[in-house]
C-alpha positions, 0 to 999 in steps of 0.5 A: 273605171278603177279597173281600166284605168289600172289596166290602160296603164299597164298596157302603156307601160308594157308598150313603151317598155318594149319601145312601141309605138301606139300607132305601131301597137295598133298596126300589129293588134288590128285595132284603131289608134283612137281605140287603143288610146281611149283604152289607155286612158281608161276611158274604154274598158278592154274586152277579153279578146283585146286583153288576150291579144296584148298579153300575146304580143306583149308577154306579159303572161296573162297579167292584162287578161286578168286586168280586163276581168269583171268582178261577177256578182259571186266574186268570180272574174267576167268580162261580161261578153260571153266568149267561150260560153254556149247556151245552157237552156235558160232561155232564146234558141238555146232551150229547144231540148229541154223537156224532150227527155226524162231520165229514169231514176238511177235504180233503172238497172234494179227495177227491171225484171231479169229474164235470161234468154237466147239473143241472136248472136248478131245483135250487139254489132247491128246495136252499133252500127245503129249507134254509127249511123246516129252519130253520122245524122248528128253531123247532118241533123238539128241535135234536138231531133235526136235527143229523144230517140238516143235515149229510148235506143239506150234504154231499150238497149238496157232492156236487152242486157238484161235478159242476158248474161255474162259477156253479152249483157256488159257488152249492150250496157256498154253500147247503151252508155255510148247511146246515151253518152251521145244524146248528152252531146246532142243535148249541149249542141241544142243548148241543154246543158242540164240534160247533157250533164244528166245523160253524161252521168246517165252514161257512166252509171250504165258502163259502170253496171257493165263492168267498165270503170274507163267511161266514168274517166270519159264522163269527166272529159266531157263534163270539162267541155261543158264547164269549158263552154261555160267559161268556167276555167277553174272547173273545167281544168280541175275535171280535165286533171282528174280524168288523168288518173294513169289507170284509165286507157290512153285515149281518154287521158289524151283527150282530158288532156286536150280539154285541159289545154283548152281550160289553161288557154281560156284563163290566159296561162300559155306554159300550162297549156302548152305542157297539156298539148304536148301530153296530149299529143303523146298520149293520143299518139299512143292510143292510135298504135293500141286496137280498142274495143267497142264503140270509138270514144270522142271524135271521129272527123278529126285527123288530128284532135290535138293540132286541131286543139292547139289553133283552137288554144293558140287563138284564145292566147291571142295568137289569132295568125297562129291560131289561123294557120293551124286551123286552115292546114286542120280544116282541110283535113276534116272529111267533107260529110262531116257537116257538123264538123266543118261548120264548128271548125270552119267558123273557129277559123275565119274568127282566127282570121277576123283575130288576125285583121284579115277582115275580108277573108273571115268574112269569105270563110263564115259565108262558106259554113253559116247557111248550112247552120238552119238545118244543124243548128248548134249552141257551142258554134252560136257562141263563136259566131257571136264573138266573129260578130264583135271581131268584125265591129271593128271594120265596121267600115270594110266594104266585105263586112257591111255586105256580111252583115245581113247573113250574120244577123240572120244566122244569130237570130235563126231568122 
C-alpha cells in the first residue's frame, strides 16, 4: 500500500498546485470522482493508463507514471496489466507458431554444395513478386499459415544462390533474407516471439552472405519491436539507438528512429520521444526522395509511418484526444486491402477514443475491425484489444459498452 499511498498524494498535491478540483480532475481524465478519490487515498492502486493520463494533463514529466510502476520480481518496474505487450508463445492462443519451424544451424550457407549453373535471367524478379504476393496474403491470412511456407521459400531460395555467382547469387541471398525476415513478422503476429527472433537473426546472416551489411541495421529495428511489445523500454530503445549508426541507409534509421519514439513513449519521457519523431520524419522524408533497391524494407500500408507513430506515441503519454485525432486523419489513409493494417491501426484508434471518454464512439470503431480478427488473427492487436477491454470497464454502465461486450469476449477468447 506504500506505493499508492506515495503516488495518491502526489497526484493531490499535483492537482491542488494547479488549482483543480477532484470533481474537475475527473471531468478532464473520464474517470469517476469516487475512483479518483479512492486512489488518492491510497486506497486504489492507479494502473499505467490512469498514471500516464495525469502525467499528461498535469506535467509532471513522467514522475506519476513511474510511481504507478510495480516492482516485478527481478527488480525491474511493472504495473502488472500487460499494456504494450504481445504474447510471446508461452501458452493460450499465442503458441500456435511454435514448432511450425526449425531453423537449420547457421552453417547453412557452407554445408551446401555450390554448384555453378545457368539461371534464367527472369528469376530473381518472379522470386520477388513472390515475395509481394506473400506479404499481400499476410494482410488477409492467419500468420501462423504462412510461417511454414516463408521459410521453405527462403531456403530454396538459398539453394539457388548458391548455384550461382556473382551479382546474381547476392541478389537471391538477398531476397531470401526478406522471405525470411517476413516469416519472423508472421511469427510475432502469432505470437512466437521465439521464432521471430530466430528468423529475424536468420535474416541478417543471409543478407550479410550476400554482401549487404544494411539488414543487420534492420534486423536491430525489428528486434525493437519485439522488445516493444514486450514492455521492455530499456531494451527496446537501446536496439532502436544502435540502428542509428549514420552508416547505414536513411530509411532504416528513420524507422529505428520510430521505434525509439515508441520506447521513450511506453516509459513516459515525452521530450525524448518527441526529439526521435522529429528525426524520424527527417530521415524517412529523406529515404522517399533516394530510389532503393530490392525488396521495400518495413511497411508498405502507411502513407505516413511517422504521423502514424506519433498518435500511436501520443496516446501512450496520455494525450488520448491527440493520439485520436491523428489517428482517425492516418486511418483513413491506409489502403482498403490492407486488412491486417486496418485492423491493428482501426483498433489503436477507438482505444484513443475510449482514452478520451468517447465511450460510444470507440465502441462503433472496435465493431467495424474485430469481426474480421477470425480470419487474420494477431498477438500485438490482442494486446490492444485487452487494454480497449480495461479503457471501457470504466463506463460499465453506457448503454453502447454493455451491448459490446459480448463481441469483445468473443474476440479475446477466439470464441
Amino acid at each position: 500500500m506504500l506505493l499508492s499511498h506515495r503516488f495518491g498524494a502526489e497526484l493531490r498535491r499535483l492537482r491542488e498546485e494547479r488549482g483543480l478540483s477532484l470533481e474537475g480532475l475527473a471531468r478532464q481524465l473520464s474517470y469517476s470522482k469516487g475512483y479518483l478519490s479512492k486512489v488518492e487515498s491510497g486506497q486504489r492502486r492507479a494502473s499505467q493508463e490512469l498514471a500516464r493520463r495525469c502525467d499528461a494533463l498535469l506535467g509532471a514529466d513522467g514522475r506519476l507514471q513511474r510511481l504507478a510502476l510495480r516492482p516485478g520480481p527481478d527488480g525491474s518496474g511493472s504495473d502488472g496489466s500487460g499494456s504494450g505487450s504481445a504474447s510471446s508463445g508461452s501458452g493460450g492462443r499465442g503458441d500456435r507458431a511454435s514448432a511450425l519451424v526449425v531453423l537449420p544451424g547457421p552453417g547453412v550457407l557452407a554445408d551446401l554444395p555450390s554448384r555453378p549453373t545457368a539461371l534464367a535471367p527472369e528469376v530473381p524478379a518472379l522470386l520477388r513478386a513472390q515475395l509481394a504476393h506473400y506479404r499481400a496474403l499476410g494482410q488477409h491470412l492467419d500468420p501462423a499459415l504462412l510461417v511454414p511456407g516463408l521459410h521453405a521459400q527462403s531456403e530454396t531460395t538459398v539453394r539457388l544462390a548458391l548455384r550461382c555467382e556473382g551479382r546474381v547469387r547476392s541478389e537471391l541471398l538477398l531476397i531470401a533474407a526478406h522471405f525470411i525476415e517476413f516469416g519472423g513478422w508472421m511469427a510475432q503476429e502469432a505470437g512466437d516471439r521465439r521464432t521471430a527472433l530466430a528468423h529475424t537473426e536468420r535474416a541478417a546472416e543471409l543478407a550479410r552472405a550476400g554482401g549487404n551489411r544494411h539488414f543487420a541495421g534492420y534486423a536491430l529495428v525489428r528486434r525493437a519491436l519485439i522488445t516493444f511489445y514486450a514492455g521492455d523500454v530499456a531494451a527496446t530503445v537501446g536496439l532502436a539507438t544502435a540502428a542509428q549508426d549514420r552508416r547505414l541507409p536513411p530509411r532504416i534509421r528513420g524507422l529505428a528512429a520510430l521505434r525509439e519514439a515508441q520506447g521513450h513513449a511506453l516509459g513516459g519521457d515525452r521530450t525524448r520521444c518527441l526529439r526521435s519523431l522529429e528525426r524520424a520524419e527527417v530521415l524517412l522524408d529523406t529515404a522517399a526522395a533516394v530510389h532503393e533497391d530490392g525488396p521495400p524494407i518495413g511497411t508498405g500500408n502507411l502513407a505516413d509511418p511517422a504521423a502514424m507513430t506519433t498518435g500511436w506515441c501520443l496516446f501512450d503519454l496520455g494525450h488520448a484526444r491527440r493520439a485520436a485525432e491523428v489517428l482517425d486523419h492516418e486511418y483513413a489513409r491506409i489502403p482498403p486491402g490492407a486488412t491486417r493494417a486496418r485492423i491493428r491501426y482501426g483498433l489503436r484508434r477507438a482505444l484513443a477514443h475510449a482514452g478520451a471518454g468517447e465511450a460510444e464512439h470507440a465502441c462503433a470503431l472496435a465493431a467495424g475491425e474485430i469481426g474480421a480478427l477470425a480470419d487474420v488473427p494477431s498477438a500485438t492487436v490482442l494486446a490492444d484489444l485487452r487494454r480497449l477491454d480495461r479503457e471501457l470497464r470504466r463506463f460499465r454502465a453506457n448503454r453502447a459498452v454493455r451491448a459490446f461486450q459480448p463481441a469483445l469476449l468473443r474476440a479475446l477468447t477466439g470464441c
